[in-house]
C-alpha positions in Angstrom: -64.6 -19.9 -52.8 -62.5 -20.7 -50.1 -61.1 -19.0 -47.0 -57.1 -17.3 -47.3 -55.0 -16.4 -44.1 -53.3 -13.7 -44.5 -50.2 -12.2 -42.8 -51.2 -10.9 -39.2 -51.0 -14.7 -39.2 -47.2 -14.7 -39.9 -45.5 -16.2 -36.9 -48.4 -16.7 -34.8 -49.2 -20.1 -35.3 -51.8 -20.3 -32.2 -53.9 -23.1 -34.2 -57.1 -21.8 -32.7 -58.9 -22.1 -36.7 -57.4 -25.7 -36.9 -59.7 -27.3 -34.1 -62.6 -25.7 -35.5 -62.0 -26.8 -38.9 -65.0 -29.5 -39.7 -62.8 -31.2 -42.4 -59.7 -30.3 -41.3 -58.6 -28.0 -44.3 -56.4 -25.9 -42.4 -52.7 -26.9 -42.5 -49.3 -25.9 -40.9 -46.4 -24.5 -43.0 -43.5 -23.3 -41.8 -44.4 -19.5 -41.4 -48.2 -20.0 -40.9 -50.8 -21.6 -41.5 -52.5 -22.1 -44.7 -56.1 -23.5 -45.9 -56.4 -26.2 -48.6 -59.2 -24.7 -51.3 -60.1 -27.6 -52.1 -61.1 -29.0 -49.1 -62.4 -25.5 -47.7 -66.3 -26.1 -47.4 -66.4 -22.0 -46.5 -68.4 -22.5 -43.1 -66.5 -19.7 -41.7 -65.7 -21.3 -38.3 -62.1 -20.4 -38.9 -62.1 -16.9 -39.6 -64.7 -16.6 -36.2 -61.9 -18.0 -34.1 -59.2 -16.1 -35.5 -57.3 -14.3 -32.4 -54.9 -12.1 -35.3 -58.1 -11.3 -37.7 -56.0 -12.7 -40.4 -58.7 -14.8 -42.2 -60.8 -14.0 -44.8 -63.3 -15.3 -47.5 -61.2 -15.2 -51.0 -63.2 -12.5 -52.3 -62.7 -10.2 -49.5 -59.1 -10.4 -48.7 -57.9 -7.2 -48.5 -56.2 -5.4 -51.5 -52.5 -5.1 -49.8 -53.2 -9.1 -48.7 -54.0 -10.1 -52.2 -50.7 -12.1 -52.4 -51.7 -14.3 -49.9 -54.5 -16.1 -52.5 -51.4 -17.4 -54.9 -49.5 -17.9 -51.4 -51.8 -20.2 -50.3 -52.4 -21.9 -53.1 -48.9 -22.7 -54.0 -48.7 -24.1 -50.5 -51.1 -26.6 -51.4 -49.6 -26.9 -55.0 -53.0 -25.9 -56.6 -54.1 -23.9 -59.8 -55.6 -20.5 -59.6 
């Protein structure tokens, strides 16, 4: 199970979740950033360090964020 930003992260970009990263999963794109599940180890650090609250644990991402799973996936060109 991985961790999925969602969109109060939509133009925010303040990188706060990629320093605390401990494999550096957490990647750029151009309208956010986005966290590879397959290198997520799900310690949590990023979603703690989140200034916009828009990190979550894949199985409690909000219902009306649920788009963001496939989002970030696809980012990372992965299966679902």
């Amino acid at each position: 199970m991985a961790f999925v930003i969602t969109s109060p992260c939509l133009g925010e970009k303040s990188g706060d979740c990629t320093d605390v990263c401990p494999v550096d999963a957490i990647h750029e794109g151009d309208d956010q950033y986005y966290i590879d599940p397959e290198l997520c180890i799900d310690c949590g650090a990023c979603e703690a360090v989140c200034p916009v609250a828009a990190i979550f644990s894949e199985d409690s991402v909000p219902e009306d964020e649920q788009g963001f799973i496939m989002k970030n996936r696809s980012f990372f060109h992965t299966s679902v």
